[in-house]
C-alpha positions in Angstrom: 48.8 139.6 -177.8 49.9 138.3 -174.1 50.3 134.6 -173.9 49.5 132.6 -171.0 52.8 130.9 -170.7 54.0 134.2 -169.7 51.2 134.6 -166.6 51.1 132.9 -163.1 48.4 130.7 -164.6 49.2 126.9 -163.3 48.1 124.7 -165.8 47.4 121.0 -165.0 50.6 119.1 -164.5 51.9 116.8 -167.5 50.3 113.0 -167.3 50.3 110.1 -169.8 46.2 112.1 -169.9 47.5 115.2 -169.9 46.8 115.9 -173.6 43.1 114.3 -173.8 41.9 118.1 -175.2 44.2 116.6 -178.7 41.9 114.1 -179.0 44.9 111.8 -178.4 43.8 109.7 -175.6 40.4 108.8 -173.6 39.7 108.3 -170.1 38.3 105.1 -169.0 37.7 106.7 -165.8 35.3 109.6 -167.4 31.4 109.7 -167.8 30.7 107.5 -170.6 30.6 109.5 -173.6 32.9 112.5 -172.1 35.4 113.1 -174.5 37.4 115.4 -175.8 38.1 114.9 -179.5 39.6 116.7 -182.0 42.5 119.5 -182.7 42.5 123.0 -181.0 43.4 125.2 -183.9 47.0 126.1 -183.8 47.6 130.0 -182.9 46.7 132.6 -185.6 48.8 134.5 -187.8 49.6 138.1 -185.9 48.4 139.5 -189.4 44.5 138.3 -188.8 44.7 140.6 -185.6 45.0 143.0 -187.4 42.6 141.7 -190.7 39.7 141.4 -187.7 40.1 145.2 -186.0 39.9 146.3 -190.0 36.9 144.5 -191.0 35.2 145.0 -187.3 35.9 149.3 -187.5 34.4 148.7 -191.3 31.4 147.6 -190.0 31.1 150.1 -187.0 27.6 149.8 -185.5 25.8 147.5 -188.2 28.3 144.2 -186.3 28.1 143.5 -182.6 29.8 140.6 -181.4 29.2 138.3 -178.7 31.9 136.4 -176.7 31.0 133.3 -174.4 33.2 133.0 -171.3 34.7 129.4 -172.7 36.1 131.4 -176.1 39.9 131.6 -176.2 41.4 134.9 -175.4 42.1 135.9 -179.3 38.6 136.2 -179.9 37.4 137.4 -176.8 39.8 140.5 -177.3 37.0 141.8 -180.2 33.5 140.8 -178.4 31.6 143.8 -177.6 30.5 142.0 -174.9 31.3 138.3 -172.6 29.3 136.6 -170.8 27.0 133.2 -170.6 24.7 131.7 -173.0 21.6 133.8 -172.2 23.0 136.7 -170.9 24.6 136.9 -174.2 21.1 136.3 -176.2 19.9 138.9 -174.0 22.2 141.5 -174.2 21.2 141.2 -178.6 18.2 141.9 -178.2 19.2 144.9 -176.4 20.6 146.0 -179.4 18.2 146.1 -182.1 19.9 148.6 -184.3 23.0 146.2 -184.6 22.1 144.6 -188.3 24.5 141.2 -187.8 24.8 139.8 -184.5 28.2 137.7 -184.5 27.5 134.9 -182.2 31.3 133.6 -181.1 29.7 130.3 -178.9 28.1 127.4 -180.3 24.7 126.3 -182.1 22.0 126.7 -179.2 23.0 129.6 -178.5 23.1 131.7 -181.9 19.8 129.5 -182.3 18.2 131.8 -179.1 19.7 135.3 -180.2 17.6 134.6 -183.2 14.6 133.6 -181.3 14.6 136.8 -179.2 16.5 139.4 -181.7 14.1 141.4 -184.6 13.4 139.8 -187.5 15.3 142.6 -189.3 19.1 141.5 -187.7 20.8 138.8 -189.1 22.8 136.0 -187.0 26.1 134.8 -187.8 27.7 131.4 -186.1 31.4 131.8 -187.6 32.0 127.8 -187.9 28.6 126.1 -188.4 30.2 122.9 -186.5 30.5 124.4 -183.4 27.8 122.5 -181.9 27.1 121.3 -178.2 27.2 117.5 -177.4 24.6 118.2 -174.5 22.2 119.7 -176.8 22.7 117.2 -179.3 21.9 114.3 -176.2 18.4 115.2 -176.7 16.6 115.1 -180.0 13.4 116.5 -180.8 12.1 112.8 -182.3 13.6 111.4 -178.5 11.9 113.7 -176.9 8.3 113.2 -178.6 9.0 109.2 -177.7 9.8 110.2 -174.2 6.3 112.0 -173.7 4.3 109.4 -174.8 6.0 106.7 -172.7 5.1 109.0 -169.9 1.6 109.1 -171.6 1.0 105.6 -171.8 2.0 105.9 -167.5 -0.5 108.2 -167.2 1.7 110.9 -166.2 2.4 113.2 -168.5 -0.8 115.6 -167.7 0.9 116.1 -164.4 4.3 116.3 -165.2 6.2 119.8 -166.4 9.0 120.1 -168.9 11.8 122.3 -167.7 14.6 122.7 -170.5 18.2 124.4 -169.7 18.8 127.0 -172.0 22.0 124.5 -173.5 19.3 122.7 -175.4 18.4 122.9 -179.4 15.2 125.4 -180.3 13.5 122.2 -181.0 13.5 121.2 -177.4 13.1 125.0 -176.5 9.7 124.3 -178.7 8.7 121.0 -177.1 8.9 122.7 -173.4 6.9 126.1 -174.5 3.9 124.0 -176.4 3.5 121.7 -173.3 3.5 124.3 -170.8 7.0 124.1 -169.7 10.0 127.0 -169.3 13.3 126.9 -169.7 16.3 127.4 -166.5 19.4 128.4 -166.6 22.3 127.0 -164.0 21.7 130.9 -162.4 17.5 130.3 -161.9 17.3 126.5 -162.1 15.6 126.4 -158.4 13.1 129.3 -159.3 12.3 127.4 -162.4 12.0 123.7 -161.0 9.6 125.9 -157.6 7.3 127.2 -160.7 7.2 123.8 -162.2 6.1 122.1 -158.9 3.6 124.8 -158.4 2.4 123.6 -162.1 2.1 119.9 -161.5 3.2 116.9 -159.7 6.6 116.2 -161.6 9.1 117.6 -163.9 10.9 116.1 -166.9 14.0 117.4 -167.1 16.3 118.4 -170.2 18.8 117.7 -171.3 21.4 117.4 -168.0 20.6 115.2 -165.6 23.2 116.9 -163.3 21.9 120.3 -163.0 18.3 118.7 -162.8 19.6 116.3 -160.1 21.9 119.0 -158.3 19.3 121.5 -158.4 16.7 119.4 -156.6 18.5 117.0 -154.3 20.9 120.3 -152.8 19.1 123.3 -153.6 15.3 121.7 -152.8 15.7 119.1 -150.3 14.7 116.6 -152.6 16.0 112.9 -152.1 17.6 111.1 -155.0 15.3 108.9 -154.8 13.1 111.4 -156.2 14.6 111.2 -158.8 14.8 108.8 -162.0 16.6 108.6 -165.2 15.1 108.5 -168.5 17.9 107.0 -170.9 16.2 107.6 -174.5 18.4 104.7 -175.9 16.5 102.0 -174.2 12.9 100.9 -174.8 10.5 103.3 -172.1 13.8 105.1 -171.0 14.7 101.9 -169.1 11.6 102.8 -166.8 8.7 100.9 -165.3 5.5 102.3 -165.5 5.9 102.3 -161.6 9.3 104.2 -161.3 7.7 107.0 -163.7 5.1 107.4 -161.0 6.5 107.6 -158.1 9.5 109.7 -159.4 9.0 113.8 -158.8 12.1 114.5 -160.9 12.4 112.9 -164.3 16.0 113.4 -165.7 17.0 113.5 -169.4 20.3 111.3 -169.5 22.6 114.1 -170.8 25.4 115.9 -169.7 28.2 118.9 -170.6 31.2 116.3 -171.8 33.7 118.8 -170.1 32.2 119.4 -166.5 31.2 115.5 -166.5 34.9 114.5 -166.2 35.5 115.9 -162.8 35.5 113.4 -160.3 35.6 113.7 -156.7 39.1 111.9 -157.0 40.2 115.3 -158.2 38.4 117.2 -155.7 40.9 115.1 -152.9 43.3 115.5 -155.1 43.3 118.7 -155.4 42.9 119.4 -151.5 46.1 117.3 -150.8 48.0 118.9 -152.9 47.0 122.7 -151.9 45.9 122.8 -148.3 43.3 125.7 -147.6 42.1 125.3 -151.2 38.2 126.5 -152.1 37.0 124.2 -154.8 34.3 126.0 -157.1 32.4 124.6 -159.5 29.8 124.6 -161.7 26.3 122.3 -161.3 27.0 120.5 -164.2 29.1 118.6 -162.9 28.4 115.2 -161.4 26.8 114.5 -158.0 29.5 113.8 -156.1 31.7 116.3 -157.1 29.4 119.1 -155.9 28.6 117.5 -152.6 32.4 117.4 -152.1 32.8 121.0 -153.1 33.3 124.2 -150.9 30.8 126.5 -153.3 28.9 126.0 -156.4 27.3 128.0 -158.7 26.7 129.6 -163.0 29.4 130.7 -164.4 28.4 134.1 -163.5 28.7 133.1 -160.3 31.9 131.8 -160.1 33.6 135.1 -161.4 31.6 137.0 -159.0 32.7 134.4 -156.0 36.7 135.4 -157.2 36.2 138.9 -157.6 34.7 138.9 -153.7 37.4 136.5 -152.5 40.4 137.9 -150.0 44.0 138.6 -151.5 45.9 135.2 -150.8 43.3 132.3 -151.1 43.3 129.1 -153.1 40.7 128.5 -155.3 40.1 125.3 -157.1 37.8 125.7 -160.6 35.6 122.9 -161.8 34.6 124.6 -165.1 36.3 125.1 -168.8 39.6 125.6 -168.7 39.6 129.1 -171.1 37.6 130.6 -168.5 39.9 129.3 -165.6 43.0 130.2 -167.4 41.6 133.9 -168.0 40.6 134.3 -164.5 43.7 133.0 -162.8 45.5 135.7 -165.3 42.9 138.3 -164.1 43.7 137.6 -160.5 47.1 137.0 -159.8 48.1 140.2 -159.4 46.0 140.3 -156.4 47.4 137.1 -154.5 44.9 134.6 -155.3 45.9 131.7 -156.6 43.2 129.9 -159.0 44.0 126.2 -160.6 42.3 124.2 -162.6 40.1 121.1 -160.7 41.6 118.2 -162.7 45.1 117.3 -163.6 43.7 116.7 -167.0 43.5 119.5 -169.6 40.6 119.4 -170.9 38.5 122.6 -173.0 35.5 122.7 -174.8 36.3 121.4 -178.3 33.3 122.6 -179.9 33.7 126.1 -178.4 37.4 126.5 -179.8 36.0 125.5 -183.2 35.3 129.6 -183.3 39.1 130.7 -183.7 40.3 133.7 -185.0 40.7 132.5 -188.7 36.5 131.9 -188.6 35.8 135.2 -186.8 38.0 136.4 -189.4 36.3 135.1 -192.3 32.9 135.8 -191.0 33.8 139.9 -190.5 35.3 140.2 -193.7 32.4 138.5 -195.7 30.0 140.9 -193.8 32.0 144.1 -194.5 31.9 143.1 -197.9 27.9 142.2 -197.8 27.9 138.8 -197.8 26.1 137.1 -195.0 27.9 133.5 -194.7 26.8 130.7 -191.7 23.0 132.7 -190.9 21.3 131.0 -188.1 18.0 130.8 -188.7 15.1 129.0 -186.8 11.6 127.9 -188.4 9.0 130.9 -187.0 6.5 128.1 -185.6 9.6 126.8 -183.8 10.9 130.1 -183.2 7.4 130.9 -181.8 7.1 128.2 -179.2 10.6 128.8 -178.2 10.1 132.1 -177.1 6.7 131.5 -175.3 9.1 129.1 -173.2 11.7 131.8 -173.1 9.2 134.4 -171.3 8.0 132.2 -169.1 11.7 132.0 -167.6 11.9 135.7 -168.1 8.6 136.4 -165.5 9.5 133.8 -162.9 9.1 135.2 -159.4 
């Protein structure tokens, strides 16, 4: 397989932070809570290459396997298909004659290929702890204490739930039974306009950035607007008052790897490379995206580099597997992509699905075992996907 190190990818340069993705070190100047904890598995044995392309052509069309963007390369090589979280969900349900759906992401997401696959097709989450610290910022029990603390305001019959799709089916469930839909970072603005069309305000789940971002650039809202609900404190750490005259209540949660970049390394960054575009993604914090040249999904940003002339500067504020890839993608045609911050830092709970996992997983179905099935509670399940296709009609 083709290594990066022998690429034109620029990694971030060394620092005494420089290896925070080890787990090794954490950054007092990060969001509380952004981390980034724990090993990256060490690179596979050439021999499971070859163990995976076996057990995958053993399975032929009863397997189809879905790669999110922020997977390393080794198991993005046997996806059948990339892309993000819903697009992915998506595209297996468009395939309901596939028996196992191989979900190479994290919980939430195997969680909503279930939801919207047939009850006949299995789901498989090769490590069971690849989770999602955003999703896990927002607990159903949290979020049942949250509405009635808006109850008790007397403004939860006016107020709309609007979940990103990086929450837990739980929360999917919460938004669907209480009239609510769920965004994505793509249709957050069409979401949040059917929301307001709804009622007066929207609670927001679980990251306050794309909440905040969403209406304060997209919308014209002020942040003022907006208010946030911090489930560790008695009434969210709201008056009665502040839950009134908010529009926008925000779930205090965030993505622990696009809530480090700061807009120190959005100067940095343009010191160091003049003409640089920064891109990045609305989870990240307030600042940052104000300071930044574009902004948009994931989807977007490899759309904005695949339009961009031969010979610019881009700057990425998103995970650094997908950055990586794309600067390897592009290089042969003059653009030069780097990563935001001078710290490394990927998605740990992504990574968790390495090679020796996918491996395991394949092999255990080729030889009619189903290990790791996802599985969501059907009154759950239902709820969920009434929230779901309410996303899915929005104008």
């Amino acid at each position: 397989m083709t290594t990066a190190q022998t690429l034109d990818f620029q990694a971030p340069t060394p620092s005494p932070l420089a290896l925070l993705l080890l787990g090794r070190e954490s950054d007092p100047r990060s969001e509380r809570g952004v981390e980034c904890p724990g090993d990256l598995p060490a690179p596979s044995d050439p021999d499971l290459v070859e163990r995976a392309r076996a057990a995958k052509a053993k399975l032929g069309d009863k397997v189809f396997v879905l790669g999110h963007h922020y997977q390393r390369d080794e198991v993005i090589e046997f996806a059948d298909v990339t892309g993000d979280s819903f697009k992915l969900a998506r595209d297996a349900a468009a395939r309901p004659d596939a028996e196992y759906i191989v979900f190479c992401g994290v919980h939430f997401m195997a969680e909503s290929a279930d939801i919207l696959t047939t009850a006949d097709q299995q789901v498989v989450l090769p490590d069971l702890a690849a989770g999602c610290s955003m999703a896990d910022m927002a607990t159903a029990e949290q979020v049942a204490e949250c509405w009635d603390v808006l109850t008790e305001a007397g403004v939860a019959d006016v107020t709309v739930p609007v979940s990103y799709m990086n929450s837990s089916a739980d929360i999917k469930a919460f938004t669907g039974k209480h009239g609510g839909t769920i965004c994505t970072s793509s249709n957050a603005e069409r979401a949040l306009n059917w929301a307001f069309e709804q009622g007066e305000k929207v609670l927001f789940l679980p990251d306050q950035h794309l909440g905040r971002n969403t209406a304060v650039r997209d919308m014209g809202m002020s942040l003022d607007d907006c208010v946030l609900y911090n489930p560790h404190k008695p009434n969210g750490g709201l008056t009665a008052e502040e839950l009134r005259g908010a529009k926008m209540i925000l779930w205090r949660g965030h993505c622990s790897v696009h809530g480090r970049f700061s807009l120190e390394s959005v100067r940095d960054v343009r010191e160091r490379i003049p003409g640089v575009n920064v891109l990045v993604h609305p989870e990240c914090r307030h600042e940052v995206v104000a300071a930044a040249d574009y902004v948009g999904s994931t989807e977007y940003i490899i759309k904005t580099l695949e339009a961009a002339p031969a010979g610019s500067k881009w700057a990425i504020g998103t995970e650094l597997n997908l950055v990586r890839r794309l600067a390897n993608r592009f290089a042969g045609e003059g653009k030069e992509i780097v990563f935001l911050d001078k710290t490394v830092c990927f998605c740990s709970t992504m990574n968790r699905i390495d090679l020796p996992h996918l491996v395991w997983a394949l092999e255990s179905l080729a030889e009619g075992k189903v290990v790791n099935r996802i599985e969501v509670d059907p009154e759950v399940a239902s709820f969920s996907k009434l929230a779901l296709e309410r996303m899915l009609a929005l104008p």
